[in-house]
Biopython code that builds the backbone (N, CA, C, O; Angstrom):
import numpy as np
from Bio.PDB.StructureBuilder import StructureBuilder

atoms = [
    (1, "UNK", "N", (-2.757, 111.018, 69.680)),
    (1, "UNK", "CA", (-1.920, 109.850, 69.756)),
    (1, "UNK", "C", (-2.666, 108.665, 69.122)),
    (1, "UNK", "O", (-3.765, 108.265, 69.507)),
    (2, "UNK", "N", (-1.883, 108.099, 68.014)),
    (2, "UNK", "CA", (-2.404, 106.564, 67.472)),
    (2, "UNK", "C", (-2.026, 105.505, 67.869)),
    (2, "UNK", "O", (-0.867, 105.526, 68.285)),
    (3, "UNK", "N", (-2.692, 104.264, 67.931)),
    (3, "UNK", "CA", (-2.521, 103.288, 68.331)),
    (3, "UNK", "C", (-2.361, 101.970, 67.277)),
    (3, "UNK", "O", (-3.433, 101.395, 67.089)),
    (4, "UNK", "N", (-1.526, 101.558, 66.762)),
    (4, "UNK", "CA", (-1.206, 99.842, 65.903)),
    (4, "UNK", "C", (-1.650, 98.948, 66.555)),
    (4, "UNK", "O", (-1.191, 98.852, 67.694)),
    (5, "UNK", "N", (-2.318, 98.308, 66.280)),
    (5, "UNK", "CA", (-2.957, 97.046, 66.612)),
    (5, "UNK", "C", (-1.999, 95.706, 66.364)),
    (5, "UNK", "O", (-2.234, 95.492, 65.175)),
    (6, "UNK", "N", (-1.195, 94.828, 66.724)),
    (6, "UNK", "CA", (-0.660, 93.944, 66.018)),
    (6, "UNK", "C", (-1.091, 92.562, 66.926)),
    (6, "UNK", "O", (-0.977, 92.349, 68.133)),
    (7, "UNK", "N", (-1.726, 91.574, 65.638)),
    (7, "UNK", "CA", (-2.271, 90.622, 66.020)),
    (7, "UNK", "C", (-1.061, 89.106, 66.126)),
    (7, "UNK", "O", (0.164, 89.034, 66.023)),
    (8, "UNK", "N", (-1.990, 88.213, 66.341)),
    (8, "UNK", "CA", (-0.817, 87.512, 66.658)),
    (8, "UNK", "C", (-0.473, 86.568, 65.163)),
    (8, "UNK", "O", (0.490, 85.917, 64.758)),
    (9, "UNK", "N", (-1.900, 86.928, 64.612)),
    (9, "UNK", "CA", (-1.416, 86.297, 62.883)),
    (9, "UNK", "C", (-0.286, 87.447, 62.326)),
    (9, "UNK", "O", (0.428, 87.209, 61.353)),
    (10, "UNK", "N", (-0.239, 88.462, 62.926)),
    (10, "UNK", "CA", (0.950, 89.461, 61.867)),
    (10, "UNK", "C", (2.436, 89.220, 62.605)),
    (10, "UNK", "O", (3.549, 89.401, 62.111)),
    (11, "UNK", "N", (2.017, 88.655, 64.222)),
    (11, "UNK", "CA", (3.292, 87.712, 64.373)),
    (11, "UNK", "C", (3.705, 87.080, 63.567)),
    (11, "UNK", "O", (4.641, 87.369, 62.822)),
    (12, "UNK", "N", (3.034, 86.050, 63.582)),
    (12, "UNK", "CA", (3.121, 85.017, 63.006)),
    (12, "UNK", "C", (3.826, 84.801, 61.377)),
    (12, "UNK", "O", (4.756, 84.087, 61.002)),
    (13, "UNK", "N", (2.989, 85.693, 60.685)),
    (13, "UNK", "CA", (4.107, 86.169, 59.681)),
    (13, "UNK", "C", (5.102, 86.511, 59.499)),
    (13, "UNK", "O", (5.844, 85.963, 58.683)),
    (14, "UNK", "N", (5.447, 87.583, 60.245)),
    (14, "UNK", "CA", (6.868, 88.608, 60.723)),
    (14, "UNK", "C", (7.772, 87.262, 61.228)),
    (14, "UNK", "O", (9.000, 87.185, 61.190)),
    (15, "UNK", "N", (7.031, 86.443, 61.609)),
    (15, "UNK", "CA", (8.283, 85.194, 62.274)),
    (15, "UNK", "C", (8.743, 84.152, 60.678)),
    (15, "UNK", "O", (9.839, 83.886, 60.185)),
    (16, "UNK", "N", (7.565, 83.855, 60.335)),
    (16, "UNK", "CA", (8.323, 83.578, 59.239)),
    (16, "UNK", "C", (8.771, 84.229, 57.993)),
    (16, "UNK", "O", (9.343, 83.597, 57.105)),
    (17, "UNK", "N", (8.576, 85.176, 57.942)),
    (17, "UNK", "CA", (9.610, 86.029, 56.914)),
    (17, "UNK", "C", (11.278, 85.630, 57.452)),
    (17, "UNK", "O", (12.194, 85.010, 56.912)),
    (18, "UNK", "N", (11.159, 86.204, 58.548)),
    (18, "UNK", "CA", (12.449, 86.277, 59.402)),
    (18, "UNK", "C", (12.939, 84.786, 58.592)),
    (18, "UNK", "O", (13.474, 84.610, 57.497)),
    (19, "UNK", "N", (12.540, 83.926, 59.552)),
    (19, "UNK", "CA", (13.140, 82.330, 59.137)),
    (19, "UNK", "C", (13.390, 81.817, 57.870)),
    (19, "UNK", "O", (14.170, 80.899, 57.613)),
    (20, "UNK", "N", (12.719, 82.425, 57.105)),
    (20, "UNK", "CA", (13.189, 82.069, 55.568)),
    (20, "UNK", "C", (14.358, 82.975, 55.050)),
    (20, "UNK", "O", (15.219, 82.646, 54.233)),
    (21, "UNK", "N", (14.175, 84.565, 55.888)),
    (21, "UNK", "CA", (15.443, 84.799, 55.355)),
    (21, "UNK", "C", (16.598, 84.260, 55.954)),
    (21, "UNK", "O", (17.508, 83.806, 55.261)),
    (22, "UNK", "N", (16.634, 84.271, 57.028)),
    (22, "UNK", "CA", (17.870, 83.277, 57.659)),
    (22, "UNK", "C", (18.009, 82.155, 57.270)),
    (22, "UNK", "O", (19.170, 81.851, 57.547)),
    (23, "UNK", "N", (17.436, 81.196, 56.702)),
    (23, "UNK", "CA", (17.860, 80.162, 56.054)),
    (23, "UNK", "C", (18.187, 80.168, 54.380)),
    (23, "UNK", "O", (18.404, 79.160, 53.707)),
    (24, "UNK", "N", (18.165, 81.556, 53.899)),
    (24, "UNK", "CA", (18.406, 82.008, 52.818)),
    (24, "UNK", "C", (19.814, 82.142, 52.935)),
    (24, "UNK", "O", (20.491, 81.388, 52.236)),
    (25, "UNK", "N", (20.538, 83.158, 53.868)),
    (25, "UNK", "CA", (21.212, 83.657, 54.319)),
    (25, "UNK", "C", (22.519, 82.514, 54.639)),
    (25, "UNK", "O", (23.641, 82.414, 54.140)),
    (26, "UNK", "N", (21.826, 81.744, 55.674)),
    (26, "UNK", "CA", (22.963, 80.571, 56.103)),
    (26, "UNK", "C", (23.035, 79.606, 55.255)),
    (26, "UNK", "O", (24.067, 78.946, 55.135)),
    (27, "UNK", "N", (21.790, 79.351, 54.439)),
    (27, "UNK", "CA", (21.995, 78.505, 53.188)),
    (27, "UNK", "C", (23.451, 79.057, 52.498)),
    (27, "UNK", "O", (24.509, 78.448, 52.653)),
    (28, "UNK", "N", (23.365, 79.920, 51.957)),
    (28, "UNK", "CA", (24.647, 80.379, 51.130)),
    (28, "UNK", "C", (25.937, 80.530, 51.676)),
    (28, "UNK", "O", (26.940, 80.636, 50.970)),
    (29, "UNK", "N", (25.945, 80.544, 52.815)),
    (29, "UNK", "CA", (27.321, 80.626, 53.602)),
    (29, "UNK", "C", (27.391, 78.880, 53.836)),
    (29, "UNK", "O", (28.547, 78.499, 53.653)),
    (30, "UNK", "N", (26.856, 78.237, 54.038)),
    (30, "UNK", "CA", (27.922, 76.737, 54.382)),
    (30, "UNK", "C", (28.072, 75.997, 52.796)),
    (30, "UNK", "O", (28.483, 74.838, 52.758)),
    (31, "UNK", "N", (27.827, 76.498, 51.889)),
    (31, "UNK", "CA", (28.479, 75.735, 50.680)),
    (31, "UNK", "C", (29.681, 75.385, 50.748)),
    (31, "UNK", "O", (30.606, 76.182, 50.910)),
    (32, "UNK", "N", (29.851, 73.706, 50.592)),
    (32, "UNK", "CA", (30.962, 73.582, 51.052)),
    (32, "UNK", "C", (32.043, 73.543, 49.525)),
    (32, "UNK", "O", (31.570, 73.335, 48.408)),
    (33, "UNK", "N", (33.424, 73.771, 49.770)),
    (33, "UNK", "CA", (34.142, 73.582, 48.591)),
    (33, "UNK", "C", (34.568, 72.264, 48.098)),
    (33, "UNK", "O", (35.333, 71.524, 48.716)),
    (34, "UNK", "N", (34.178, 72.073, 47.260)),
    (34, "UNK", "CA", (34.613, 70.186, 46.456)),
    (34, "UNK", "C", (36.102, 69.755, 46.602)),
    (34, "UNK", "O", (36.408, 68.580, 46.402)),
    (35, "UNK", "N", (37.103, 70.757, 46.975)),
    (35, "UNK", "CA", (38.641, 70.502, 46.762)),
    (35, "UNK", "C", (39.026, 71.117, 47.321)),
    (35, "UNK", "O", (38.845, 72.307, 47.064)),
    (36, "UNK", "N", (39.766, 70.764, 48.392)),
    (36, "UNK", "CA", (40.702, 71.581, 49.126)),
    (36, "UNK", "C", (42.509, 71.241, 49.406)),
    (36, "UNK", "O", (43.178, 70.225, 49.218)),
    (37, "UNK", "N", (42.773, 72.278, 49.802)),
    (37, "UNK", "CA", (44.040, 72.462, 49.597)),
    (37, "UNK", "C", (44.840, 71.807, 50.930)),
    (37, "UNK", "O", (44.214, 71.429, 51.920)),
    (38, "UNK", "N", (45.953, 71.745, 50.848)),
    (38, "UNK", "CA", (46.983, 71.027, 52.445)),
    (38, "UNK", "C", (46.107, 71.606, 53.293)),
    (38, "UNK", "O", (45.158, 71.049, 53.845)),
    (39, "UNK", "N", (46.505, 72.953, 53.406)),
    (39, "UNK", "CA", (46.406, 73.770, 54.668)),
    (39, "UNK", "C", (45.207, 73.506, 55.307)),
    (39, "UNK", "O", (45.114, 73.186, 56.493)),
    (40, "UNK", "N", (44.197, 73.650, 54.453)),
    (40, "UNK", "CA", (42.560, 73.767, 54.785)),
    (40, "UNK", "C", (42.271, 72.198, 55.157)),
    (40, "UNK", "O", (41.390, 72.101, 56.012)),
    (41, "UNK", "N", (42.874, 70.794, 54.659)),
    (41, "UNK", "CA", (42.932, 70.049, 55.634)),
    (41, "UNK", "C", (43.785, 69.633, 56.374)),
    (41, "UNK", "O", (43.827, 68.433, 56.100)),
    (42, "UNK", "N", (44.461, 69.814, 57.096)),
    (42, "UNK", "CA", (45.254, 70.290, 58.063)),
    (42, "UNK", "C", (44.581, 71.071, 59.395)),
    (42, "UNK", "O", (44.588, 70.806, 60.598)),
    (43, "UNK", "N", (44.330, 71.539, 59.053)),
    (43, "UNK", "CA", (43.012, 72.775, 59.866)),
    (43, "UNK", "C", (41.753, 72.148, 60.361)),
    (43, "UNK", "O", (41.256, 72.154, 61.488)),
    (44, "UNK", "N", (41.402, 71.664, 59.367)),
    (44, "UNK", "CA", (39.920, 70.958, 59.748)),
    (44, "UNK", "C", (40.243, 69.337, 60.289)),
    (44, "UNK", "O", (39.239, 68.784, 60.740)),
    (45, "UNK", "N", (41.366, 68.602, 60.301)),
    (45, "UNK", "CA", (41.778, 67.202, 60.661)),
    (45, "UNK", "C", (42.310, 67.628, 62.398)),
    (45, "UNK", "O", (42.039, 66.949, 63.389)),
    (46, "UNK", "N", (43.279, 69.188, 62.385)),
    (46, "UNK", "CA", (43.970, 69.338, 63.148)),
    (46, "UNK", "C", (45.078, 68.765, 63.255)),
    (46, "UNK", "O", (45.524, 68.819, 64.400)),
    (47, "UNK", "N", (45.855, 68.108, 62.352)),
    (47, "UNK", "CA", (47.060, 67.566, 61.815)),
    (47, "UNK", "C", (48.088, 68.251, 61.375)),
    (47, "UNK", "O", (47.846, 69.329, 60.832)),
    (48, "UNK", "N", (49.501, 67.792, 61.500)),
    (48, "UNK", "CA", (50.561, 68.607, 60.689)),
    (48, "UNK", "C", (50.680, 68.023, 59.502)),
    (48, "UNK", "O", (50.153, 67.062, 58.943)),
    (49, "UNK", "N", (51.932, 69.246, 59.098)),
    (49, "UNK", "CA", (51.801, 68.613, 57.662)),
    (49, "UNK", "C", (52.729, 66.841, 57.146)),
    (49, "UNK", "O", (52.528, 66.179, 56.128)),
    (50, "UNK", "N", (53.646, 66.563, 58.230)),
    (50, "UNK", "CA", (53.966, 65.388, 58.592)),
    (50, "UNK", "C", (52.764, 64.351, 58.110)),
    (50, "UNK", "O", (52.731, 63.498, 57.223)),
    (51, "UNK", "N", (51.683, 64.852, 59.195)),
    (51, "UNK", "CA", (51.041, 63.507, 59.664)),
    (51, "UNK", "C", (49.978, 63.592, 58.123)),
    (51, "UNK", "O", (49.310, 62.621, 57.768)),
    (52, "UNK", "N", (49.997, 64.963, 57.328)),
    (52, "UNK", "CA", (49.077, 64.493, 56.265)),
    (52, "UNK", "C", (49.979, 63.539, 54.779)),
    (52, "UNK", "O", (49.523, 62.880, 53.845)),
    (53, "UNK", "N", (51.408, 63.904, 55.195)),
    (53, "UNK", "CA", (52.311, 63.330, 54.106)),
    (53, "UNK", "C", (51.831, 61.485, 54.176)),
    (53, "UNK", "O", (51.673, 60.575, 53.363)),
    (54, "UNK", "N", (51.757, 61.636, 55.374)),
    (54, "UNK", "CA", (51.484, 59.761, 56.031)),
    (54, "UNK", "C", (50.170, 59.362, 55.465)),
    (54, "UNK", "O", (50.112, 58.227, 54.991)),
    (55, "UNK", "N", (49.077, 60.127, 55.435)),
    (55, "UNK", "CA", (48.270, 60.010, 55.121)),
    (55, "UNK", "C", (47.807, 59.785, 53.278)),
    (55, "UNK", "O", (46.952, 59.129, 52.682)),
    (56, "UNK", "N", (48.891, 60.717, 52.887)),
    (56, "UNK", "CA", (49.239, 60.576, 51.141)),
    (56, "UNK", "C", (49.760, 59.231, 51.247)),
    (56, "UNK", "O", (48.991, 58.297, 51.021)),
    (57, "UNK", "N", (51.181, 58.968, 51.616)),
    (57, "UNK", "CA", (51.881, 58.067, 51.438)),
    (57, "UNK", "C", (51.820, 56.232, 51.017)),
    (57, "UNK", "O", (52.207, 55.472, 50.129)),
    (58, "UNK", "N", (50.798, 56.183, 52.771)),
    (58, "UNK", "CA", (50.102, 55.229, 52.977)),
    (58, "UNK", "C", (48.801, 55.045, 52.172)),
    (58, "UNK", "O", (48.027, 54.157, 52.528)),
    (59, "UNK", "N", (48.512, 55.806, 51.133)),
    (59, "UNK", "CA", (47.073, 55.950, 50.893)),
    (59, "UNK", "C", (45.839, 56.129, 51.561)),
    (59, "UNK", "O", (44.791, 55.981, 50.932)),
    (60, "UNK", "N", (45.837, 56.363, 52.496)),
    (60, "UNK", "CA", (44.584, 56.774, 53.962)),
    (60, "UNK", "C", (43.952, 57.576, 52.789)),
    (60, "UNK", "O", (42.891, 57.103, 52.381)),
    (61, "UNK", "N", (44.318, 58.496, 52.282)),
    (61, "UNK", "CA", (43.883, 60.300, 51.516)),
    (61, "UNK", "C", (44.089, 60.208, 50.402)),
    (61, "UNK", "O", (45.247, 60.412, 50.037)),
    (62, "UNK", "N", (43.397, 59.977, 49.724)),
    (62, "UNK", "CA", (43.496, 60.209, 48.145)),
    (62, "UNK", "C", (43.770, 61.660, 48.225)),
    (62, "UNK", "O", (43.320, 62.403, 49.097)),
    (63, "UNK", "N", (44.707, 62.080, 47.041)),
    (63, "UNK", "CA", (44.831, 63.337, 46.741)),
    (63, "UNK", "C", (44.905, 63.542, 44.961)),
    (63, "UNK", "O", (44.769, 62.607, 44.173)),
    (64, "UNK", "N", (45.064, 64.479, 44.704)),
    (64, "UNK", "CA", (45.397, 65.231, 43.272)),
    (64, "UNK", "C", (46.391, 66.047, 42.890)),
    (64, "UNK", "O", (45.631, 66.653, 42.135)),
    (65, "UNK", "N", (47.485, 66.645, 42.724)),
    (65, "UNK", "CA", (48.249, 67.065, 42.470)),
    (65, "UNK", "C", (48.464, 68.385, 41.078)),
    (65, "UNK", "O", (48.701, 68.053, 39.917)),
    (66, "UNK", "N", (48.402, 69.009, 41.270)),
    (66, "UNK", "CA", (48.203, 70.018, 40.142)),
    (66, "UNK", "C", (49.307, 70.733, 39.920)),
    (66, "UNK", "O", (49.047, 71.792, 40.490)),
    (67, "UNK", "N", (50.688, 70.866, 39.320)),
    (67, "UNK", "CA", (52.185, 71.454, 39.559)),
    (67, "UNK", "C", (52.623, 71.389, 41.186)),
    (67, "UNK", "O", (52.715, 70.235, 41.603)),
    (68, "UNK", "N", (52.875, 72.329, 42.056)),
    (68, "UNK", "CA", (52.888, 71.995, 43.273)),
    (68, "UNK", "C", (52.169, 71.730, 44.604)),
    (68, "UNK", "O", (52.447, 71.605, 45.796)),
    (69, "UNK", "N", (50.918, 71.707, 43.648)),
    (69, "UNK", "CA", (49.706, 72.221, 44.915)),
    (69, "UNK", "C", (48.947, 70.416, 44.907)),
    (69, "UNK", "O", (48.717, 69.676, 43.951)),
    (70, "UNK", "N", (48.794, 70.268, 45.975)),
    (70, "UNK", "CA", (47.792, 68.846, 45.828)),
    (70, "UNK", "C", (46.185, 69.060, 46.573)),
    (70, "UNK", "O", (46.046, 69.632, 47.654)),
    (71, "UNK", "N", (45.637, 68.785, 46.188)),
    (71, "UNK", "CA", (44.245, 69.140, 46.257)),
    (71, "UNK", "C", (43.453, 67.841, 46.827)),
    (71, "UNK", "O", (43.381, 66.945, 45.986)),
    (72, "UNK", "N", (42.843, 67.546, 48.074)),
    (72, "UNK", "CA", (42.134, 66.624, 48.304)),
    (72, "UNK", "C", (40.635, 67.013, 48.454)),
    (72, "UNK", "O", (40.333, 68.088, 48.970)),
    (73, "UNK", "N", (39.382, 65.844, 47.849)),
    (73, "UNK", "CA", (38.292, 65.965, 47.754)),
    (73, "UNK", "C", (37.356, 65.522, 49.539)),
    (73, "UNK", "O", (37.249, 64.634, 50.385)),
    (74, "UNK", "N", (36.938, 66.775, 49.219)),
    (74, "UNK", "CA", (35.890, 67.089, 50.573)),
    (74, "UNK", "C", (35.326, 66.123, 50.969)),
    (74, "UNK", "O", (34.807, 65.978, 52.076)),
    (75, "UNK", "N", (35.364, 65.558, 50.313)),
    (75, "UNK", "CA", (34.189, 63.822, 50.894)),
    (75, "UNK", "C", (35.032, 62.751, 51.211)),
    (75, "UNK", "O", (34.712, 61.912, 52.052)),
    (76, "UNK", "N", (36.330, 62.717, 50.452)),
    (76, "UNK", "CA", (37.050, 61.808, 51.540)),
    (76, "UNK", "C", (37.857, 61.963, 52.499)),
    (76, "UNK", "O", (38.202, 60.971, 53.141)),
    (77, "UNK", "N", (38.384, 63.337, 52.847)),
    (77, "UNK", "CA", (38.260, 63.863, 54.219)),
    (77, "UNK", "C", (37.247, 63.542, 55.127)),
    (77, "UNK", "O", (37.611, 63.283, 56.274)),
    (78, "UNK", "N", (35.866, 63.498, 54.822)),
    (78, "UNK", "CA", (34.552, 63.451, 55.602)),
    (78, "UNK", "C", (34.816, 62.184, 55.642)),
    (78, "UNK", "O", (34.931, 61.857, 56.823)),
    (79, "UNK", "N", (35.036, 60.934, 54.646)),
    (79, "UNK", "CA", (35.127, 59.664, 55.064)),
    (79, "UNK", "C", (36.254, 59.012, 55.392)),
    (79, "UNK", "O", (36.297, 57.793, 55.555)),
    (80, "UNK", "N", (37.117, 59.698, 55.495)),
    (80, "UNK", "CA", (38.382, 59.321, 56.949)),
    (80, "UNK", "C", (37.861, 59.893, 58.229)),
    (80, "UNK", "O", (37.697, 59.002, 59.062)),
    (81, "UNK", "N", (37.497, 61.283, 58.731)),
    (81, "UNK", "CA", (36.605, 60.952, 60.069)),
    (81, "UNK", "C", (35.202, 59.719, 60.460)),
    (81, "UNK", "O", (34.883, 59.025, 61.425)),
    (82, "UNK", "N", (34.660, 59.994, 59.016)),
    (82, "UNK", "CA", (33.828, 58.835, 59.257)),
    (82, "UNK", "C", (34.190, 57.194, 59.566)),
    (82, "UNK", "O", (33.307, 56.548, 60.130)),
    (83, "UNK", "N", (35.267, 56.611, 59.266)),
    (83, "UNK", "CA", (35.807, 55.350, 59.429)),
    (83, "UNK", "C", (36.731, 55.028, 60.720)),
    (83, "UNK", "O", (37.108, 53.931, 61.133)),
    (84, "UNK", "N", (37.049, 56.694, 61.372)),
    (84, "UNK", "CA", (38.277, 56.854, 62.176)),
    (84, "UNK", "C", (37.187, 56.878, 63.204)),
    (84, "UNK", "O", (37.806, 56.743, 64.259)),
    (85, "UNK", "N", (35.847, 56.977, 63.505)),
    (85, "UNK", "CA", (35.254, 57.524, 64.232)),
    (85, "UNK", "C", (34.710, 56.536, 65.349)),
    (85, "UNK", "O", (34.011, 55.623, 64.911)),
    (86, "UNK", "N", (34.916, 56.570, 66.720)),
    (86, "UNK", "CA", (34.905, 55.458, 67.883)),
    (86, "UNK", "C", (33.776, 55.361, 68.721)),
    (86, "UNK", "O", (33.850, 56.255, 69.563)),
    (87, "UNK", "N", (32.849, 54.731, 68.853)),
    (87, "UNK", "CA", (32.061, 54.605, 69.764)),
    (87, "UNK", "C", (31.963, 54.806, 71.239)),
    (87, "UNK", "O", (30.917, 54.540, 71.830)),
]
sb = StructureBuilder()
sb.init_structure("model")
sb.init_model(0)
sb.init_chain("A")
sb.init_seg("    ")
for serial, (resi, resn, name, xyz) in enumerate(atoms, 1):
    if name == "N":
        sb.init_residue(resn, " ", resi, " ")
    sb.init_atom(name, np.array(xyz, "f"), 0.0, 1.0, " ", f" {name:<3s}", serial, name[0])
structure = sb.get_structure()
């Protein structure tokens, strides 16, 4: 019968291998998308599609329009929660 020795420097390594791949890993999954569509904000506001027409209308939401599809940019979604946001 053999015995492995494992020290606490080969911990120590084995821990960060790990952590770099997981931040490899989750790095690539939260890329966020530059343009999104009604639905997807709708979803992430938790709004209907009413309350995002109000939001076009009034200008709150810049949007883009491409034949029937309108496309709003990810950052001013982020800066309507950011301005809407209450102490």
């Amino acid at each position: 019968m053999t015995f492995e020795v494992i020290t606490k420097d080969d911990l120590k390594t084995l821990k960060q291998e790990i952590i770099t791949e997981l931040k490899t890993i989750l790095g690539s999954q939260t890329e966020q998308k530059k343009w999104l569509k009604s639905a997807d904000v709708r979803e992430m506001l938790n709004i209907s599609p009413g309350t995002l027409q109000n939001l076009r209308v009034n200008g709150t939401l810049p949007f883009t329009k491409m034949g029937k599809t309108m496309y709003y940019e990810y950052d001013d979604v982020i800066k309507i929660l950011t301005q809407n946001k209450s102490a």
